[in-house]
C-alpha positions as semicolon CSV with decimal commas, in nm:
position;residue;x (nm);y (nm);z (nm)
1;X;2,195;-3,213;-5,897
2;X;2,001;-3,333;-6,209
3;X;1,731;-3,432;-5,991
4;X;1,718;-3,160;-5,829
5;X;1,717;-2,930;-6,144
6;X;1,478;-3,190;-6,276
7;X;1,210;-3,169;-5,938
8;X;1,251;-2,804;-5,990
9;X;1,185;-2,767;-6,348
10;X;0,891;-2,970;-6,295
11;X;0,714;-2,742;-6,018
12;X;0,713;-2,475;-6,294
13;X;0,754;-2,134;-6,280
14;X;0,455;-2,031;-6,145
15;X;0,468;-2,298;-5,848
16;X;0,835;-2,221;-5,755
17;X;0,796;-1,818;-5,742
18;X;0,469;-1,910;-5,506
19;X;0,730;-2,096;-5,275
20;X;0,977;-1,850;-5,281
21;X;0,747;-1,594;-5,134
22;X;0,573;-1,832;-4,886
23;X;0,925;-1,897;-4,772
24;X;0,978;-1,553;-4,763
25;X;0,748;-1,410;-4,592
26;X;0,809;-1,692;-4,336
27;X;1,159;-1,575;-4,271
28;X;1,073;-1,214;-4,234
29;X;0,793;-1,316;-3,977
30;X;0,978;-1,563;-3,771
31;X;1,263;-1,250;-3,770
32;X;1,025;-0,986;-3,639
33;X;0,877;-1,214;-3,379
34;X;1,219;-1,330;-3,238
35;X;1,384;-0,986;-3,238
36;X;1,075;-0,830;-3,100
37;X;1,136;-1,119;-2,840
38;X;1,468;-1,069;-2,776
39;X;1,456;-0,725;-2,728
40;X;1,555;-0,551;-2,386
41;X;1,249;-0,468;-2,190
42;X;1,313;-0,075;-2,190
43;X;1,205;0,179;-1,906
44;X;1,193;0,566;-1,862
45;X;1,554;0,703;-1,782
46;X;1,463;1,030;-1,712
47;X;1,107;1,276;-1,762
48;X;1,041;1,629;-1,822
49;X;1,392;1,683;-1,975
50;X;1,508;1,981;-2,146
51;X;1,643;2,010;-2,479
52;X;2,029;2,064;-2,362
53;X;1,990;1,828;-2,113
54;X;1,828;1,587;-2,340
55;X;2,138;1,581;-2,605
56;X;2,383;1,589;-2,373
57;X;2,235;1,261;-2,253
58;X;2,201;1,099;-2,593
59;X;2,568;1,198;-2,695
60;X;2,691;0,975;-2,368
61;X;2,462;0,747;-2,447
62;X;2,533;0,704;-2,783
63;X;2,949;0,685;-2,689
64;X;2,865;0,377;-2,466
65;X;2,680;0,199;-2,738
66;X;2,362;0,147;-2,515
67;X;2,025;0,128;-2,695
68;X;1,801;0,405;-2,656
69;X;1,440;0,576;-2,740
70;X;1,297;0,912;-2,729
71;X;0,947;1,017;-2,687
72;X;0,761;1,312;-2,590
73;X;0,992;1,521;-2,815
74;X;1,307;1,418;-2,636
75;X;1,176;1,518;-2,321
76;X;1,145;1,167;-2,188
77;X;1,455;0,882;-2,233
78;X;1,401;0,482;-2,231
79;X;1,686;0,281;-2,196
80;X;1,701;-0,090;-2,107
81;X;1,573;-0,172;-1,786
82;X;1,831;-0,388;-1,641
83;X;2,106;-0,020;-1,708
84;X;1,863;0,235;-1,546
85;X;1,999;0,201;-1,238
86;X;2,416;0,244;-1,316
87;X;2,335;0,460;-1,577
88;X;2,170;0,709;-1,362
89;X;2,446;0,694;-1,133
90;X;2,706;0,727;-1,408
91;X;2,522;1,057;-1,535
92;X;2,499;1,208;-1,206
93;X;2,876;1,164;-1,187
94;X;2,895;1,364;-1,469
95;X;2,658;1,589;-1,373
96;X;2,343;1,512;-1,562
97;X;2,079;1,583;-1,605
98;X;2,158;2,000;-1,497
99;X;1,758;2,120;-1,479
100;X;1,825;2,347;-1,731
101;X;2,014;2,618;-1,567
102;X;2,339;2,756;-1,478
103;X;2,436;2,646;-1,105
104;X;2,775;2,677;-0,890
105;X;2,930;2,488;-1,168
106;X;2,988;2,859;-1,364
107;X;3,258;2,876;-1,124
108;X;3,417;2,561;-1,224
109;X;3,624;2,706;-1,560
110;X;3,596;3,052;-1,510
111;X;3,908;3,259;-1,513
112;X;3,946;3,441;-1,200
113;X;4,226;3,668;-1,309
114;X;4,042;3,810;-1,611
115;X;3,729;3,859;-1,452
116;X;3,593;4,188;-1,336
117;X;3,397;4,237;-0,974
118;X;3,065;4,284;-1,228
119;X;3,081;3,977;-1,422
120;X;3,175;3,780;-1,093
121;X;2,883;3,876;-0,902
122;X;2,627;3,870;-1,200
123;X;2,755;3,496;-1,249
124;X;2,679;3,486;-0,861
125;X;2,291;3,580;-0,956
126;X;2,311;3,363;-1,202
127;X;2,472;3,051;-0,978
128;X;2,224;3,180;-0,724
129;X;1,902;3,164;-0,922
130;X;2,000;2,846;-1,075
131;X;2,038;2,651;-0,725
132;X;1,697;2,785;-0,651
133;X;1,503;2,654;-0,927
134;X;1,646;2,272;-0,883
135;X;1,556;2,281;-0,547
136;X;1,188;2,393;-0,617
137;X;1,187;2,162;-0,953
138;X;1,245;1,854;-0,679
139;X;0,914;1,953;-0,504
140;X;0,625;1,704;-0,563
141;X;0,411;1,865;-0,852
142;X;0,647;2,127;-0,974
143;X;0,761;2,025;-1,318
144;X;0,932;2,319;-1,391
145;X;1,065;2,648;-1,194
146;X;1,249;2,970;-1,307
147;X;1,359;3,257;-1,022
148;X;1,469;3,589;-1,035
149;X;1,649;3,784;-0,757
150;X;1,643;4,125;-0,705
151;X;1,964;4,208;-0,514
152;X;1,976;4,591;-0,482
153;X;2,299;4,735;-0,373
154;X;2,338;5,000;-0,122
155;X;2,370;5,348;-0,277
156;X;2,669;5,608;-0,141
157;X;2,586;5,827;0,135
158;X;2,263;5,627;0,228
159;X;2,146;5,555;0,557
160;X;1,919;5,322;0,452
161;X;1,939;4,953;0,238
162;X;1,688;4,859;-0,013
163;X;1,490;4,521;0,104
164;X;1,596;4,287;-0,201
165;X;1,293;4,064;-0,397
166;X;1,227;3,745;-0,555
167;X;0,953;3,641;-0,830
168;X;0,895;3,274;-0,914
169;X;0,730;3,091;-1,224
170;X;0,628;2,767;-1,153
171;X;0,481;2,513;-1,426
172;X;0,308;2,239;-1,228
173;X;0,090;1,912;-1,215
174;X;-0,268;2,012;-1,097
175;X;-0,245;2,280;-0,775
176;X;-0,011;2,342;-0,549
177;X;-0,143;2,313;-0,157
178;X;-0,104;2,661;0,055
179;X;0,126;2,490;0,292
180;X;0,339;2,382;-0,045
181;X;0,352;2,802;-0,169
182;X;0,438;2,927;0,168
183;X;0,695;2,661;0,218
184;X;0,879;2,787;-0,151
185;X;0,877;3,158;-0,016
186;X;1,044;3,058;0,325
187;X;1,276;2,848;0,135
188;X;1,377;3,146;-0,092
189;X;1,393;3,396;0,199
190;X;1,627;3,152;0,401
191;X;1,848;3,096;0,107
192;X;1,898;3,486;0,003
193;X;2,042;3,722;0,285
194;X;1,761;3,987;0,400
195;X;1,476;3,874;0,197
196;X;1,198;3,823;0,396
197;X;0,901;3,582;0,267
198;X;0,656;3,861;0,193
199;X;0,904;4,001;-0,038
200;X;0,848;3,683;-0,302
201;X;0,592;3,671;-0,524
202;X;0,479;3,358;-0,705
203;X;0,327;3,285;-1,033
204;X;0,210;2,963;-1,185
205;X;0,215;2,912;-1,598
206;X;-0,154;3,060;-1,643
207;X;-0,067;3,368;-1,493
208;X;-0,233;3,339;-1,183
209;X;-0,102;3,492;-0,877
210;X;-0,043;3,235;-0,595
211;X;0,189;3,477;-0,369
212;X;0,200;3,827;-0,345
213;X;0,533;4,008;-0,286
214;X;0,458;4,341;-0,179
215;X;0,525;4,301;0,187
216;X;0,184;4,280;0,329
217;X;0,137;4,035;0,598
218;X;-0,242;3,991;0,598
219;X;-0,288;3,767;0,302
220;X;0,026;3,522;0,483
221;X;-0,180;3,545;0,813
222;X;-0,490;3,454;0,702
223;X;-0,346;3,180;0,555
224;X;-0,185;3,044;0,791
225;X;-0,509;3,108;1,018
226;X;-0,716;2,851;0,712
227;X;-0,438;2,650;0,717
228;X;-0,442;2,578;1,117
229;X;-0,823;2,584;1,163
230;X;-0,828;2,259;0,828
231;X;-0,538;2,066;1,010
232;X;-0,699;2,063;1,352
233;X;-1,046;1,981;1,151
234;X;-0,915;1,709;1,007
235;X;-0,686;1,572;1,274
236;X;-0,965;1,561;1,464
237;X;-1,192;1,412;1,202
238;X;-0,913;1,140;1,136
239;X;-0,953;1,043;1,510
240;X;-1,307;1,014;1,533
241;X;-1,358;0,837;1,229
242;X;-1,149;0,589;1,346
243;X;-1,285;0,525;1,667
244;X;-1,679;0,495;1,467
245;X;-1,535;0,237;1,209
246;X;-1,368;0,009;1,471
247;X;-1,723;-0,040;1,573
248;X;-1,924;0,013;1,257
249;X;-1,696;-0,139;0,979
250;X;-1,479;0,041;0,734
251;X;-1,651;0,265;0,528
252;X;-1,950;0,258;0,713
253;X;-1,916;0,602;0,856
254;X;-1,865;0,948;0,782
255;X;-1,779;1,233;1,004
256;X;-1,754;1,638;0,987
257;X;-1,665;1,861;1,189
258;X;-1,638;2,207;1,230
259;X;-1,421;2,418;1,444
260;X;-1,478;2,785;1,559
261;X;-1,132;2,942;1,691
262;X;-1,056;3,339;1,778
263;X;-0,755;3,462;1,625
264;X;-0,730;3,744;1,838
265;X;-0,412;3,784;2,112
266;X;-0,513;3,893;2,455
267;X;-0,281;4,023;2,682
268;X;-0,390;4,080;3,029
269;X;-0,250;4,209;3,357
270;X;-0,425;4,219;3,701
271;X;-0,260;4,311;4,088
272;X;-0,386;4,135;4,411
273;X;-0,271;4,258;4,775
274;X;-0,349;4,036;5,057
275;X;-0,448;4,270;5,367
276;X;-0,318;3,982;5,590
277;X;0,020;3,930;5,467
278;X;0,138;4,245;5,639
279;X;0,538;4,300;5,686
280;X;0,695;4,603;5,905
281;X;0,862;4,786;5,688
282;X;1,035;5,081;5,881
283;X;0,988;5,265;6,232
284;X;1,026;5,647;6,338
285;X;1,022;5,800;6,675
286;X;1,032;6,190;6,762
287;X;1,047;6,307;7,080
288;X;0,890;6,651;7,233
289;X;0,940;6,817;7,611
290;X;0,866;7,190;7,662
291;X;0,858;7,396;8,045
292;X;0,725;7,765;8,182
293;X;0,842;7,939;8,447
294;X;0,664;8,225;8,654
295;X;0,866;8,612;8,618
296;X;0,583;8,789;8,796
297;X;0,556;8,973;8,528
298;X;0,887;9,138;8,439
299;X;1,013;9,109;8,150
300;X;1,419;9,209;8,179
301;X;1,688;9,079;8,009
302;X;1,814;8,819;8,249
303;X;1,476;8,654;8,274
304;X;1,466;8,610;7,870
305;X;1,819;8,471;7,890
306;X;1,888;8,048;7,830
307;X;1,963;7,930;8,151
308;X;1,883;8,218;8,339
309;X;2,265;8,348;8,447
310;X;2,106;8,510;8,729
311;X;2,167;8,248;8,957
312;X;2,041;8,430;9,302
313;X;1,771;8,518;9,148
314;X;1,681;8,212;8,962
315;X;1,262;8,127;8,953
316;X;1,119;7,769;8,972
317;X;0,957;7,642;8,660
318;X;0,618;7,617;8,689
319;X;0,445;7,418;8,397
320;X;0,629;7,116;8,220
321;X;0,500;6,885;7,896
322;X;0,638;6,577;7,681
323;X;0,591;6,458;7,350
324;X;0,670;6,122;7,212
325;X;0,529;6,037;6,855
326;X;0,581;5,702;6,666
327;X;0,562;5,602;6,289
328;X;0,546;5,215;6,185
329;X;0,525;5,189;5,776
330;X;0,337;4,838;5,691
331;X;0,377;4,663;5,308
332;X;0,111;4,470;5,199
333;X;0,210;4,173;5,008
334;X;0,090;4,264;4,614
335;X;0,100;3,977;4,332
336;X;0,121;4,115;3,995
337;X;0,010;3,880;3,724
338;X;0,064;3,892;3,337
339;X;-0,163;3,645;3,091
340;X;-0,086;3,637;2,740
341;X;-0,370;3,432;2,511
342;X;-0,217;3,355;2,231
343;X;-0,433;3,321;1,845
344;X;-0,601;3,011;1,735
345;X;-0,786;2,929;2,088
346;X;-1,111;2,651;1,996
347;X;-1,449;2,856;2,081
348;X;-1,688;2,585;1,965
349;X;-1,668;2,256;1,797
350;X;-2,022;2,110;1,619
351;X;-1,947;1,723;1,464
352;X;-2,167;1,550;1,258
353;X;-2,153;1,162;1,301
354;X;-2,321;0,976;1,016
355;X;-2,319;0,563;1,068
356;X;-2,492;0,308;0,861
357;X;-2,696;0,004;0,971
358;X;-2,604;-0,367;0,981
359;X;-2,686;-0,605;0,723
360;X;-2,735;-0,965;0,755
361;X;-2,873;-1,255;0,490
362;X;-3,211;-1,374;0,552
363;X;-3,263;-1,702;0,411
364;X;-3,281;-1,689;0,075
365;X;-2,917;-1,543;0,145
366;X;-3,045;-1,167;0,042
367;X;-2,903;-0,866;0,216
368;X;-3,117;-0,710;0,468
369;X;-3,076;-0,359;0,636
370;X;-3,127;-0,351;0,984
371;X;-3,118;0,011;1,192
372;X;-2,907;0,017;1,473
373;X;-3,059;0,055;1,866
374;X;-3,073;0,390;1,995
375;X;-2,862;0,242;2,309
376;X;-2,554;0,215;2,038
377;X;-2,610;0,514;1,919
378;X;-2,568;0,676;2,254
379;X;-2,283;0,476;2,309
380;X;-2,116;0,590;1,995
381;X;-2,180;0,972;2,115
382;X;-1,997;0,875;2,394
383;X;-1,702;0,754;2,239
384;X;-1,699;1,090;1,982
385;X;-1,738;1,333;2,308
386;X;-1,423;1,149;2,475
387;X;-1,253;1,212;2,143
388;X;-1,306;1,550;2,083
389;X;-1,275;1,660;2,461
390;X;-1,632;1,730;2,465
391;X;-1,714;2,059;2,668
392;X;-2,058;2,173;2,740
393;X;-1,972;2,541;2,869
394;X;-1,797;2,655;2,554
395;X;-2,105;2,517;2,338
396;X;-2,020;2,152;2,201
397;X;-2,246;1,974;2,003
398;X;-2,223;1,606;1,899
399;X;-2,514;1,429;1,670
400;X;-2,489;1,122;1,569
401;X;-2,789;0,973;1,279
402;X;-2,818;0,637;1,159
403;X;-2,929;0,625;0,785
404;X;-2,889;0,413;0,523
405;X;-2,609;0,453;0,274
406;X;-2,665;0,474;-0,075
407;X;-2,397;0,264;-0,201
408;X;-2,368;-0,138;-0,139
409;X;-2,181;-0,241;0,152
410;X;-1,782;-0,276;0,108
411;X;-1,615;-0,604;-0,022
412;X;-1,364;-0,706;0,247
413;X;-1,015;-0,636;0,086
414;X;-0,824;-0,979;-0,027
415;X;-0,564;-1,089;0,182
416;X;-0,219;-1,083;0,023
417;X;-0,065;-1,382;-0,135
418;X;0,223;-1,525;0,120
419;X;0,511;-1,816;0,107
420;X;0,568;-1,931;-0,221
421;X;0,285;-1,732;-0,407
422;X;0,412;-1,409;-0,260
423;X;0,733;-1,454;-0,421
424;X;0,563;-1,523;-0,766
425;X;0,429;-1,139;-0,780
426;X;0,467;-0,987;-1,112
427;X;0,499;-0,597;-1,125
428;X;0,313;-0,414;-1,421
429;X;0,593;-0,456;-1,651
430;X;0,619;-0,852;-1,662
431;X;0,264;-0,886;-1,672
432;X;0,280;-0,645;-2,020
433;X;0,562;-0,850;-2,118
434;X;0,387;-1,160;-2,088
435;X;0,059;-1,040;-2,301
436;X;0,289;-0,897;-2,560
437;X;0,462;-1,286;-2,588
438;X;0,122;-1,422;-2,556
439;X;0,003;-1,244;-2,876
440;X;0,313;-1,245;-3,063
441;X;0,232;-1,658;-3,026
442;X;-0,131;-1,603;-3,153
443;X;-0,015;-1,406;-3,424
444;X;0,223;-1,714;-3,511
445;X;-0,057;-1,974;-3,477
446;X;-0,273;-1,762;-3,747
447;X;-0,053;-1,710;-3,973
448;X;0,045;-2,126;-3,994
449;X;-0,296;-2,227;-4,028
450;X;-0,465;-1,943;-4,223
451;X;-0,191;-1,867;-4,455
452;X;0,083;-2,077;-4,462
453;X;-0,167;-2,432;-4,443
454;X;-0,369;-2,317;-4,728
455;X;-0,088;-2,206;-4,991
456;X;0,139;-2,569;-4,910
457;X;-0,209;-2,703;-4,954
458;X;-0,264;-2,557;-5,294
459;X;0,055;-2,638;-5,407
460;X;0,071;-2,990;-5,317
461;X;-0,265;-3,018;-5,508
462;X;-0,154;-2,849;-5,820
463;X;0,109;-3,113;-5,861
464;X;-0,125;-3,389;-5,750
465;X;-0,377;-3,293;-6,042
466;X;-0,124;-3,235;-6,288
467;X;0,021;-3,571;-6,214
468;X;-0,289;-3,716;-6,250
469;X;-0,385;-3,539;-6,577
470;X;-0,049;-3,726;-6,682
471;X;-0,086;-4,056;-6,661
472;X;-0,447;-4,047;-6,778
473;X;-0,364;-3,905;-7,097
474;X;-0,063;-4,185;-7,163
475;X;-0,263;-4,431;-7,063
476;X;-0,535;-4,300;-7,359
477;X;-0,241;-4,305;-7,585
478;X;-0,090;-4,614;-7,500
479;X;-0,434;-4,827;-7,540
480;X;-0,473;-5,013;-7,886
481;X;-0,843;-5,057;-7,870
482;X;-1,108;-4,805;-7,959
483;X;-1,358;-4,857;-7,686
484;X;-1,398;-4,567;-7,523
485;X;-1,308;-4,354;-7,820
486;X;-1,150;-4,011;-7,718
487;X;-1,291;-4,075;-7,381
488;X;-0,977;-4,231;-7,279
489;X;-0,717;-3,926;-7,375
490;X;-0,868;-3,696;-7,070
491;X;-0,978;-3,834;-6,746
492;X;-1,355;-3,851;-6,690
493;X;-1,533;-3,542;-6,581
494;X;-1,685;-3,754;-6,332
495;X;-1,376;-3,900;-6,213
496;X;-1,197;-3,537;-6,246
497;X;-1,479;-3,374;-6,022
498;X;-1,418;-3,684;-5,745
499;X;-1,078;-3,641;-5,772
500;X;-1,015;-3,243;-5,635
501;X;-1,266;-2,892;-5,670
502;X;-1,277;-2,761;-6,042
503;X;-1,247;-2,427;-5,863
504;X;-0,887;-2,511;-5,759
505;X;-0,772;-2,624;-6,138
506;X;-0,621;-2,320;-6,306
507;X;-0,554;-2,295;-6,647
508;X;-0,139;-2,386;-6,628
509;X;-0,267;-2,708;-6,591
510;X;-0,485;-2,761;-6,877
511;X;-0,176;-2,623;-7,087
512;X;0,053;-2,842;-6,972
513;X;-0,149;-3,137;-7,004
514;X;-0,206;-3,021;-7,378
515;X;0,170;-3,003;-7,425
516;X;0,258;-3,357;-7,304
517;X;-0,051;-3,502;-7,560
518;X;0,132;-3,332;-7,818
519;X;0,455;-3,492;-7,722
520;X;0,309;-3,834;-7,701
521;X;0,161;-3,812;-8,022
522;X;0,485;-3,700;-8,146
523;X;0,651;-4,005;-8,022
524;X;0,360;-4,284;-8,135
525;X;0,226;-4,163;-8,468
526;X;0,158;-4,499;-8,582
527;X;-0,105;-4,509;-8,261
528;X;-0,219;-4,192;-8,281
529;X;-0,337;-4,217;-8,684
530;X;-0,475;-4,553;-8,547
531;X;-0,720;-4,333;-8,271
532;X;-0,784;-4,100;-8,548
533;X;-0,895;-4,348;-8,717
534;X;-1,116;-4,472;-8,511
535;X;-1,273;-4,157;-8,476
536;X;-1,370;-4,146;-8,791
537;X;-1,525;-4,496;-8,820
538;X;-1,730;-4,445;-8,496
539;X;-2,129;-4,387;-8,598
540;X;-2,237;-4,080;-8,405
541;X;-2,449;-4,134;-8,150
């Protein structure tokens, strides 16, 4: 321990505080860098969070003891990434996160015997309209959503029902498609009972009107018209471009096309009788048979009686005629025939095939363009009128140009790694992890050699010099002769300047090697008045 004290005492004060902080700042540095190290990798629990949602999830997070970290303003939650998993299935168990509104769980405390028929079914609404907006909140690009019903009741002594109405305010990422809008009013209509889809309205954040609710169907129709006429454009566009790049390359093609279709709905009926296909349908037969007899003229009674009683005096008929007449009714066989063409039927189609030419190297391994032959041209029209069904009477037209693209020709894609390199892929978060350890190790490696080097160095020379300053001066002291006169107390400049940089000696130093002269003369008085002495003797040069 008195060694110890001793070594210490002897670094000084200025020396041992120097230490202290070097040491220091060593411990804190070495701390950060291995908790930073050591800390769990952490990944996003849950986005676009509202604020109840948001402490409910910190106060069960906190109660398990499981690290956490907001951002965003609370609307986003990182947790470790080796607990997202199980922890997202132990908050849906509780029911977290809600979406920030009042579902079918109102119904889960309520008192049924204290409640009134008016608080039941505006909790209904409420249930209702909350059930809505978490189903529209988990379509792609809807961050948030917030419904209102409109449920009107009938009224007494009405014949009639209102129609009931929904509006919806959507906050979402970029723009929603048209397919996307009418797909939220259908869903709304199927969930409400007699709401039809032109009864919803929809409105995004800005204000802007993407549905209109006031029952019109012209605005839905059209739609759905644009909608039909861009699918079948770009079905069709999928297929021939895929057909062109099999023989061109990938990317070495681009196709449009255009469709003309009628929207309108025929209905047509027409009759056809066939004069041939006749069928008997019914037959009538009357008979007719009339006689005349000669009275010589009399005209009595008897002669004007049926049968003529008068039997002696009965008078040969004299004229006799017979009538037969004969209807046949005939049906002609009639065909009756309805056609219904419905909407949407394809008038025209006009496609525009563009292709780009081959490239080869010549021999100083350049890139040269080459057109392609009018025979593969024509061979590629070919292949795009089979695709499209190609039909001259309704007006088709196919062209397809060759012209050079602007942009360089594609760089085949690179093959993914497989067997043992395959099963070495890093996702996005080791290969951050990796460059965060990488300069946390730089950052270790600068601070050893640019500030921890230079301040041991400095240290270990400060002793070194004072060491030497030392033993030079009791060496002065100690020596009985007087050659070198007062040259022998302090170490030669030249010898000094050799020794270490005159920049580096500070002033403690020089003190301290004043203070141990003054002990040594202290202890050798009888030498020292001897070196005086000689002092005084010496001529001056």
């Amino acid at each position: 321990m008195q060694g110890l004290v001793a070594f210490l005492r002897g670094l000084g004060a200025s020396r041992l505080m120097a230490m202290v902080a070097v040491t220091t700042a060593l411990i804190a540095f070495f701390g950060f860098v291995i908790m930073r190290v050591t800390t769990p990798q952490l990944t996003t629990l849950f986005t676009d969070l509202s604020v109840e949602d948001s402490s409910a999830i910190i106060k069960d997070l906190e109660r398990q003891a499981i690290p956490f970290e907001l951002r965003n303003d609370g609307a986003v939650i990182m947790v470790p990434k080796d607990k997202v998993t199980r922890l997202r299935m132990k908050l849906a168990e509780g029911g977290l996160p809600k979406g920030g509104g009042v579902g079918y769980e109102i119904f889960d405390k309520s008192d049924a015997l204290g409640t009134t028929s008016f608080v039941q079914n505006i909790n209904h609404l409420r249930a209702l309209e909350g059930e809505l907006a978490r189903t529209i909140h988990a379509i792609d690009r809807v961050q948030a959503a917030r419904v209102h019903l409109v449920l009107p009741e009938r009224p007494l002594f009405s014949r009639e029902t209102p129609e009931p109405s929904a509006s919806i305010v959507l906050r979402v990422r970029g723009a929603l498609e048209p397919q996307q809008i009418r797909a939220i009013r259908h869903l709304v209509a199927s969930a409400v009972n007699g709401l039809k889809p032109q009864r919803v309205s929809i409105v995004d954040e800005a204000g802007q009107l993407l549905a209109d609710g006031a029952g019109t169907g012209t605005d839905g129709d059209n739609a759905v018209a644009d909608e039909r006429r861009a699918g079948f454009e770009k079905r069709m566009r999928n297929q021939v471009e895929a057909i062109v790049s099999s023989v061109v390359g990938a990317g070495r093609a681009r196709v449009q096309i255009s469709a003309d279709f009628d929207y309108n709905k025929i209905t047509q009926t027409s009759d056809k009788f066939d004069p041939e296909g006749r069928v008997l349908r019914s037959t009538q037969t009357k008979e007719e048979s009339a006689a005349t007899t000669d009275s010589n003229g009399q005209v009595t009674v008897n002669n004007e009686l049926p049968g003529n009683q008068n039997g002696n005096n009965a008078i040969p008929a004299r004229d006799q005629s017979k009538k037969t007449e004969e209807t046949n009714n005939y049906e002609i066989s009639r065909t009756t025939k309805t056609e219904v063409t419905e909407a949407g039927r394809v008038n025209r189609l006009s496609v525009a095939v563009l292709v780009d030419g081959s490239y080869t190297k010549n021999d100083k391994g350049e890139m040269v363009y080459q057109e392609r032959s009018k025979e593969q041209l024509d061979r590629i029209a070919a292949l795009v009128r089979s695709a499209i069904g190609f039909d001259q009477k309704r007006g088709d037209q196919v062209e397809v140009v060759n012209l050079k693209f602007a942009e360089a020709p594609m760089v085949p894609p690179v093959a993914e790694a497989t067997g043992l390199l395959g099963m070495l892929q890093f996702t996005k978060d080791d290969v951050m992890y990796v460059i965060e350890l990488g300069v946390m190790m730089m950052l270790s490696l600068v601070v050893m050699f640019m500030v921890i080097r230079p301040l041991v160095k400095r240290i270990l020379a400060s002793e070194e010099v004072a060491a030497l300053t030392g033993d030079g001066a009791m060496a002065a002291l100690t020596d009985g002769s007087a050659q070198g006169g007062g040259q022998n107390l302090v170490p030669s400049t030249n010898a000094t300047a050799q020794m270490i940089d005159v920049a580096q000696i500070q002033g403690q130093v020089h003190a301290q090697s004043v203070h141990r002269v003054g002990e040594l003369a202290e202890r050798n008085p009888n030498e020292t008045a001897n070196i005086v002495r000689q002092w005084l003797t010496e001529t001056a040069t």
